[in-house]
PDB file of N, CA, C and O in Angstrom, chain B, residues numbered from 101:
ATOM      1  N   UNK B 101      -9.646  -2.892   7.291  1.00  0.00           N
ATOM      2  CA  UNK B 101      -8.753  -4.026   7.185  1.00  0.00           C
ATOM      3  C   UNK B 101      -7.695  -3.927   8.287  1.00  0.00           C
ATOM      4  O   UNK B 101      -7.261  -2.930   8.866  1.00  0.00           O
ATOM      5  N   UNK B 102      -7.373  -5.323   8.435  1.00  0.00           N
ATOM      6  CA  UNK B 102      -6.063  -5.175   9.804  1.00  0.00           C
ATOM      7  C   UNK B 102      -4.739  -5.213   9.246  1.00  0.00           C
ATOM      8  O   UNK B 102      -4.747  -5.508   8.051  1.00  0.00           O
ATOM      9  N   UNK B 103      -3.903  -5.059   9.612  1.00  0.00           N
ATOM     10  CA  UNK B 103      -2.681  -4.767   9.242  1.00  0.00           C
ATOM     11  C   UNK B 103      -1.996  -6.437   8.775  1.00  0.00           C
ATOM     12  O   UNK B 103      -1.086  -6.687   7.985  1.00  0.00           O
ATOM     13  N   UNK B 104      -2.905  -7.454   9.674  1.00  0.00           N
ATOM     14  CA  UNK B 104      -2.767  -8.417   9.479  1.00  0.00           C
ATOM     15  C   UNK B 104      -3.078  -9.171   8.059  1.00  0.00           C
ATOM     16  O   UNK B 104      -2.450  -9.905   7.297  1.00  0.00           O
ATOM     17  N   UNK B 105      -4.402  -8.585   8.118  1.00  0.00           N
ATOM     18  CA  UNK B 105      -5.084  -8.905   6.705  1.00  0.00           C
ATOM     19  C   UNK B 105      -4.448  -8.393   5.239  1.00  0.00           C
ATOM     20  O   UNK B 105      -4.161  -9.021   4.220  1.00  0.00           O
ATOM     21  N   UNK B 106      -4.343  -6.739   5.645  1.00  0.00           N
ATOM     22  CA  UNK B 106      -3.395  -6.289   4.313  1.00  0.00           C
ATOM     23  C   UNK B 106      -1.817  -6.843   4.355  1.00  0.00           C
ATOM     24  O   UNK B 106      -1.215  -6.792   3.283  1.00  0.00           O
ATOM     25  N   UNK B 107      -1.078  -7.391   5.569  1.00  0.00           N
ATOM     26  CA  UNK B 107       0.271  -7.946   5.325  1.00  0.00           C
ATOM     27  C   UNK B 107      -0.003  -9.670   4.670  1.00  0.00           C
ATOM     28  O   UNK B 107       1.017 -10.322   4.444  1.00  0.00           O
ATOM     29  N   UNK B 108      -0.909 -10.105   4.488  1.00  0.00           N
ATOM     30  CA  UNK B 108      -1.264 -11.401   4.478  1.00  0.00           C
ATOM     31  C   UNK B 108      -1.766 -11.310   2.612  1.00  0.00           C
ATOM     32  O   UNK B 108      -1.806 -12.306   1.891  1.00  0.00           O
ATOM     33  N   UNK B 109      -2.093  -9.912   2.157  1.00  0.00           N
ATOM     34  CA  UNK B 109      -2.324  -9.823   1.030  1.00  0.00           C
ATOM     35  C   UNK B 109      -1.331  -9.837   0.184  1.00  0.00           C
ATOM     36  O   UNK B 109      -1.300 -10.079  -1.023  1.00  0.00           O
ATOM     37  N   UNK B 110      -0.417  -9.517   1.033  1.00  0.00           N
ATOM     38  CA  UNK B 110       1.074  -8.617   0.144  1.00  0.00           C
ATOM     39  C   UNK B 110       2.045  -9.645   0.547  1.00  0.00           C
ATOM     40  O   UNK B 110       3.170  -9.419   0.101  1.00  0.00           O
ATOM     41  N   UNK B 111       1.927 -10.800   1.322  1.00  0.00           N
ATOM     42  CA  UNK B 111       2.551 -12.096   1.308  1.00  0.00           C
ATOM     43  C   UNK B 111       3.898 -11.319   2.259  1.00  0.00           C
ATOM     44  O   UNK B 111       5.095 -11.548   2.085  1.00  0.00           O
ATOM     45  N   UNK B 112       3.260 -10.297   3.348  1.00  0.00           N
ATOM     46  CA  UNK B 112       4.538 -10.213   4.200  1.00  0.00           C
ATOM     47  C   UNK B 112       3.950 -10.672   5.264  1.00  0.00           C
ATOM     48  O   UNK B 112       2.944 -11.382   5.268  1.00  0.00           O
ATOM     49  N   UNK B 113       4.791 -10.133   6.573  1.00  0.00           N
ATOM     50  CA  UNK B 113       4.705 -10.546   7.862  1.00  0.00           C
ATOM     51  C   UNK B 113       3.675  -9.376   8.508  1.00  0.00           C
ATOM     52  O   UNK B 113       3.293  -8.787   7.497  1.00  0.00           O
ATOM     53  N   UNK B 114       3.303  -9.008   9.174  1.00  0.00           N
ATOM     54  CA  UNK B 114       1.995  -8.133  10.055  1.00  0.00           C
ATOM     55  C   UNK B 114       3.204  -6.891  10.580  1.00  0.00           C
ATOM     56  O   UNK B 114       3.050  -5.670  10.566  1.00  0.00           O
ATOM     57  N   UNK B 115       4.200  -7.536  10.948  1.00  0.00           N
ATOM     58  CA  UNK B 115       5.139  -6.884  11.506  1.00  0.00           C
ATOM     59  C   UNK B 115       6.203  -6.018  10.505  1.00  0.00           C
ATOM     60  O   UNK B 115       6.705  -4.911  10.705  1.00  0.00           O
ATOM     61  N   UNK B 116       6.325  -6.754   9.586  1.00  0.00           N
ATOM     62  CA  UNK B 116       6.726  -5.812   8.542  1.00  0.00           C
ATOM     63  C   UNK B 116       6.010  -4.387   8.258  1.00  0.00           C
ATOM     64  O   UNK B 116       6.395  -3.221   8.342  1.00  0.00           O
ATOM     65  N   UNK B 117       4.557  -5.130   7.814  1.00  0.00           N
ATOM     66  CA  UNK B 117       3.911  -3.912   7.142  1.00  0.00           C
ATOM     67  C   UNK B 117       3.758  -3.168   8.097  1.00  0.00           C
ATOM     68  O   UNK B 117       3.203  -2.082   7.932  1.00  0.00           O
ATOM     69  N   UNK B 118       4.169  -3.530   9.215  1.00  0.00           N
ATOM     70  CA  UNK B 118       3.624  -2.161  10.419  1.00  0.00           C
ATOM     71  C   UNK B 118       4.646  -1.292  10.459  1.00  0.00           C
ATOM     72  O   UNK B 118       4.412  -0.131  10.794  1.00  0.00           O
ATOM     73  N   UNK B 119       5.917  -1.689  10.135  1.00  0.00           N
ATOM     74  CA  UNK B 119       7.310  -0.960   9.558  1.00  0.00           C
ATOM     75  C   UNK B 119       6.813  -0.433   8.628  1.00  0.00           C
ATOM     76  O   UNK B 119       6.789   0.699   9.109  1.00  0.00           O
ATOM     77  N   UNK B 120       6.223  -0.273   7.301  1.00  0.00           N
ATOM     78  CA  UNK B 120       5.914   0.171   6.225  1.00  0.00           C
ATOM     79  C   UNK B 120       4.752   1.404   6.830  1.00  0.00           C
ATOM     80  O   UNK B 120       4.988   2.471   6.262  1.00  0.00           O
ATOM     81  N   UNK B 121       3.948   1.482   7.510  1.00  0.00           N
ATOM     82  CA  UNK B 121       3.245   2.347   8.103  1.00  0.00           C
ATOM     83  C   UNK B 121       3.719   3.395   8.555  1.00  0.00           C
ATOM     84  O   UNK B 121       3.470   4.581   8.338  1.00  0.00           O
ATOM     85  N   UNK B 122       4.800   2.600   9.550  1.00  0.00           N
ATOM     86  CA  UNK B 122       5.171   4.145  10.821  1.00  0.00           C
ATOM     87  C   UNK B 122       6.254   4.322   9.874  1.00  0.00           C
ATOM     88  O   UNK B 122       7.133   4.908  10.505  1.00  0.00           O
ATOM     89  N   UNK B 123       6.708   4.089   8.502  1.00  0.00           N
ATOM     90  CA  UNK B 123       7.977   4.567   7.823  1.00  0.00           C
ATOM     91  C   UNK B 123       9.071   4.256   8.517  1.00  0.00           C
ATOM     92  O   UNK B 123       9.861   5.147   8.830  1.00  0.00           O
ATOM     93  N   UNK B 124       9.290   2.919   8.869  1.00  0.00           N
ATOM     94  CA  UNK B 124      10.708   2.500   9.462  1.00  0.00           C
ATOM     95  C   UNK B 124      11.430   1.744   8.002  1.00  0.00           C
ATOM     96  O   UNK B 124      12.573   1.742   7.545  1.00  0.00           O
ATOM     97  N   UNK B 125      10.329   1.225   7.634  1.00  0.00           N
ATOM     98  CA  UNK B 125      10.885   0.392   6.423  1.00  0.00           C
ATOM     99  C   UNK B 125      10.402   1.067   5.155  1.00  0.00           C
ATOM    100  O   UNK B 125       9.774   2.081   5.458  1.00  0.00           O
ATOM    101  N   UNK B 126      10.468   0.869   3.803  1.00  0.00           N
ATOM    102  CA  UNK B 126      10.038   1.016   2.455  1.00  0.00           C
ATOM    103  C   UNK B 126       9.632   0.561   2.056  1.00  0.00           C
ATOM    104  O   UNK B 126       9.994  -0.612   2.157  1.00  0.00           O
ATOM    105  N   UNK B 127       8.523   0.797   1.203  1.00  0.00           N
ATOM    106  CA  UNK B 127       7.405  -0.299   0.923  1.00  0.00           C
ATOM    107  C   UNK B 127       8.286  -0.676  -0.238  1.00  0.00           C
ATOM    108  O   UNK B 127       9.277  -0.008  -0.532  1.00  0.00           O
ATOM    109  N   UNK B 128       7.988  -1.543  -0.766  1.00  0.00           N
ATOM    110  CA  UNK B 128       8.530  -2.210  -1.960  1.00  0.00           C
ATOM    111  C   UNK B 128       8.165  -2.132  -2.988  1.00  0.00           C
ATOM    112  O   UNK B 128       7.454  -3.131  -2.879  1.00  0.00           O
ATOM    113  N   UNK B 129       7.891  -1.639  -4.559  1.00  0.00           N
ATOM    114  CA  UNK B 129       7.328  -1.547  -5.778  1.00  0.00           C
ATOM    115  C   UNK B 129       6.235  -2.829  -5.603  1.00  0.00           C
ATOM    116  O   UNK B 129       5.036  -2.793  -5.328  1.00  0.00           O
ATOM    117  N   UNK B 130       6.951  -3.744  -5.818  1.00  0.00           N
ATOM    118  CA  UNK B 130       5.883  -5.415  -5.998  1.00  0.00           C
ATOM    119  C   UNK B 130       4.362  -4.791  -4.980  1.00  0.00           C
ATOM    120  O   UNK B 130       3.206  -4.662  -5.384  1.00  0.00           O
ATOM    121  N   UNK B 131       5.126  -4.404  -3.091  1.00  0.00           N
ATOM    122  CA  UNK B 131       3.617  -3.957  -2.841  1.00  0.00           C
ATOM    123  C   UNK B 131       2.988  -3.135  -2.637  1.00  0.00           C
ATOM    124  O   UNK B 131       1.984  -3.199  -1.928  1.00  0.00           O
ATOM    125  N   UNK B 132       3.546  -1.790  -3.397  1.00  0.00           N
ATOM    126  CA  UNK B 132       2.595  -0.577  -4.287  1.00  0.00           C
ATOM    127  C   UNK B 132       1.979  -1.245  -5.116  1.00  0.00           C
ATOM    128  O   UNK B 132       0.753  -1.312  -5.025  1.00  0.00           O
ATOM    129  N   UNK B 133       2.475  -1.725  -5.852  1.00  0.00           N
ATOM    130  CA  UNK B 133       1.304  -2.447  -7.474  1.00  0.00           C
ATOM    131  C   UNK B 133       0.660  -3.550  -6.445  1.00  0.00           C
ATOM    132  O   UNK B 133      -0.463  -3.567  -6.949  1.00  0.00           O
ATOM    133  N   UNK B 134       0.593  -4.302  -5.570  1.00  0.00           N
ATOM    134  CA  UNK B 134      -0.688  -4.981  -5.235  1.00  0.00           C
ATOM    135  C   UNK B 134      -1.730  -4.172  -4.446  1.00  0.00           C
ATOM    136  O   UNK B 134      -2.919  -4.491  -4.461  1.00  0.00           O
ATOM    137  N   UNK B 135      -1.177  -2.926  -3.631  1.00  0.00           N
ATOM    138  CA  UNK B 135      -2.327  -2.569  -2.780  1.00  0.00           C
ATOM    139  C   UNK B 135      -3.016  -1.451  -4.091  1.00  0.00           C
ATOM    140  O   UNK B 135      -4.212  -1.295  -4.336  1.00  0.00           O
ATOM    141  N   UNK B 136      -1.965  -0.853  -4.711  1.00  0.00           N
ATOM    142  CA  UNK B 136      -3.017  -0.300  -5.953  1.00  0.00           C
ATOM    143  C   UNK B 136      -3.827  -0.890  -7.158  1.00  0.00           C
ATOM    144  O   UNK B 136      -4.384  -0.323  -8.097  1.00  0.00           O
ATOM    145  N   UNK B 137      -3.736  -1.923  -6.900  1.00  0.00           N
ATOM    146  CA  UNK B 137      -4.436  -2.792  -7.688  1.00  0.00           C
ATOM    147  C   UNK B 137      -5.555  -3.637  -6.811  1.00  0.00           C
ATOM    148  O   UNK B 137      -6.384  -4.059  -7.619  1.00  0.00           O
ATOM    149  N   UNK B 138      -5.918  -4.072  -5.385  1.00  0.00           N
ATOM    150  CA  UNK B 138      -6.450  -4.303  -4.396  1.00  0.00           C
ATOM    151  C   UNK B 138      -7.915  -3.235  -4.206  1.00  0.00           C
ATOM    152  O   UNK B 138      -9.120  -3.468  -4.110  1.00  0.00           O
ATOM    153  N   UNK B 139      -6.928  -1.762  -4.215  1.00  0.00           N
ATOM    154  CA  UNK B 139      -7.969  -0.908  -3.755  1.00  0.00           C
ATOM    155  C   UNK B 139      -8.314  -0.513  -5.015  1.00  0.00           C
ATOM    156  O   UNK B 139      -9.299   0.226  -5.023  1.00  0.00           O
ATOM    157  N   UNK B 140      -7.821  -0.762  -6.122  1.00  0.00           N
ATOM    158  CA  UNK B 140      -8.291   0.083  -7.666  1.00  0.00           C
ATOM    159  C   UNK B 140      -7.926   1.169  -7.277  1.00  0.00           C
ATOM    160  O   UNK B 140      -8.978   1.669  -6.879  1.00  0.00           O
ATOM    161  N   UNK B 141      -6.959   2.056  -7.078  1.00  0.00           N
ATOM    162  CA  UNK B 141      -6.169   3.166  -7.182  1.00  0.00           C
ATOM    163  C   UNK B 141      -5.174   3.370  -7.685  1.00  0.00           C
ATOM    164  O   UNK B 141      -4.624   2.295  -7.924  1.00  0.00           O
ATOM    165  N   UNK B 142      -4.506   4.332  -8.049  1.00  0.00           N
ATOM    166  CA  UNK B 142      -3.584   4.760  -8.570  1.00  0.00           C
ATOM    167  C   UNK B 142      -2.086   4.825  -7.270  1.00  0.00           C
ATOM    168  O   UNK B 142      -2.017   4.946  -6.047  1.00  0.00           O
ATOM    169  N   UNK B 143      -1.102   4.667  -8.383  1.00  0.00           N
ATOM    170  CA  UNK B 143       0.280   4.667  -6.825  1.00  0.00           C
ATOM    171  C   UNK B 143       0.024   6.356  -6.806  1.00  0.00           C
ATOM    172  O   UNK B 143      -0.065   6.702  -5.628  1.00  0.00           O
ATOM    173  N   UNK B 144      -0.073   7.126  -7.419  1.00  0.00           N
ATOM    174  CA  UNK B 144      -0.209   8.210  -7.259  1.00  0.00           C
ATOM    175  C   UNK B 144      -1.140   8.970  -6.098  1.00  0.00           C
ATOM    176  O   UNK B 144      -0.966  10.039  -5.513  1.00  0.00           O
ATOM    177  N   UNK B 145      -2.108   8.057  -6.020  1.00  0.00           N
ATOM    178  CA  UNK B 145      -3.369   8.349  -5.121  1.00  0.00           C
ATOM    179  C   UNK B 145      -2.545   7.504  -3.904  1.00  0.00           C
ATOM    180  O   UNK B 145      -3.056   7.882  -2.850  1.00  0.00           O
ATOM    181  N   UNK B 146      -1.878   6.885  -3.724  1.00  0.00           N
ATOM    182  CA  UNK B 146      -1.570   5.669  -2.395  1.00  0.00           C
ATOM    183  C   UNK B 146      -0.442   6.809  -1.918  1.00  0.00           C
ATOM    184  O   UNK B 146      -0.497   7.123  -0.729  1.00  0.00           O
ATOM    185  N   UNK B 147       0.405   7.347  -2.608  1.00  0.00           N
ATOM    186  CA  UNK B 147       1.531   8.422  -2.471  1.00  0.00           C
ATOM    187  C   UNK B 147       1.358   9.263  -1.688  1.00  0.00           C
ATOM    188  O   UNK B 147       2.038   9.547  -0.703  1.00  0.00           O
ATOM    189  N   UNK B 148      -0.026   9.945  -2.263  1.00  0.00           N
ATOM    190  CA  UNK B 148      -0.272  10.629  -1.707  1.00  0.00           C
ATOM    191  C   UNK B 148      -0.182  12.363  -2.511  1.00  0.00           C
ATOM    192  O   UNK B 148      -0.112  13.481  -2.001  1.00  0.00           O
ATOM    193  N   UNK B 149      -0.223  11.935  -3.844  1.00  0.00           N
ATOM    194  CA  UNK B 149       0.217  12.419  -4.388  1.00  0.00           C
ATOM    195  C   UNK B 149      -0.804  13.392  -5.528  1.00  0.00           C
ATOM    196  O   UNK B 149      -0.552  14.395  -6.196  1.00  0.00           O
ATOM    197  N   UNK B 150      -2.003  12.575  -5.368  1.00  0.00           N
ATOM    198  CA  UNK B 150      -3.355  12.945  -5.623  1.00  0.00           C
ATOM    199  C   UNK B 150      -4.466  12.272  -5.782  1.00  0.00           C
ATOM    200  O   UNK B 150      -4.363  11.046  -5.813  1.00  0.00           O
ATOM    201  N   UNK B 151      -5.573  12.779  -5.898  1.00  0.00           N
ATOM    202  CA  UNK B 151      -6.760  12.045  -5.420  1.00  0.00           C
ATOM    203  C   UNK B 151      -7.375  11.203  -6.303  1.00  0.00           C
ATOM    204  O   UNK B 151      -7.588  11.777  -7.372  1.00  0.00           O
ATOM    205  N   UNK B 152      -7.962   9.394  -6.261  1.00  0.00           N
ATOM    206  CA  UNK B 152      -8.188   9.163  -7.851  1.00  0.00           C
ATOM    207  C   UNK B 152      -9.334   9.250  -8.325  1.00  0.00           C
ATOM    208  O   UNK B 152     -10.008   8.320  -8.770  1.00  0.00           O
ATOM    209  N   UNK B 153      -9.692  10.653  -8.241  1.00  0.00           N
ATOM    210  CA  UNK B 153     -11.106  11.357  -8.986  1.00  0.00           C
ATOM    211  C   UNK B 153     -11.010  11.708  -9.631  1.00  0.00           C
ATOM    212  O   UNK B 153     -11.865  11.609 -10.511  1.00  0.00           O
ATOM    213  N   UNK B 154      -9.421  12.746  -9.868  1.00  0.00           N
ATOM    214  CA  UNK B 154      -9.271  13.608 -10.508  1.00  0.00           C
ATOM    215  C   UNK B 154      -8.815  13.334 -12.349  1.00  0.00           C
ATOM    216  O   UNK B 154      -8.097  12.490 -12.884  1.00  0.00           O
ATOM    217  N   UNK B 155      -9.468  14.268 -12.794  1.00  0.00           N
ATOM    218  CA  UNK B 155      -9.314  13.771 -14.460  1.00  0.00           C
ATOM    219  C   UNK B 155      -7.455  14.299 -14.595  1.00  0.00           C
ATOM    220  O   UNK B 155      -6.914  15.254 -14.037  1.00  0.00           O
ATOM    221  N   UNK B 156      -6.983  13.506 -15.319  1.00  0.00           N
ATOM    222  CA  UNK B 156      -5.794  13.985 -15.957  1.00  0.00           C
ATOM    223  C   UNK B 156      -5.741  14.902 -16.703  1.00  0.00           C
ATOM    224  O   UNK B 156      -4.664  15.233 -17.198  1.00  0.00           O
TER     225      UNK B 156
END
């Protein structure tokens, strides 16, 4: 996906989310819960925080 495509999902600008990438900006709660809900993952897994294979 292009940065275009996932900022176009999340109803921002291309240029934003590219701030949200290189960590200039913060992603926003509203678009954690759409890209984890997009990709069927966990915010935990998007975090980075663990993998969503793993059993609880």
């Amino acid at each position: 996906m292009t940065q275009e495509q996932i900022a176009r999902i999340l109803g921002t600008s291309q240029t934003m989310y590219a701030r949200y990438e290189r960590g200039a900006s913060e992603l926003p709660i509203r678009h954690l819960i759409l890209l984890c809900r997009y990709y069927r993952v966990s915010a935990d897994f998007v975090l980075g925080l663990e993998a969503p294979y793993l059993p609880k």
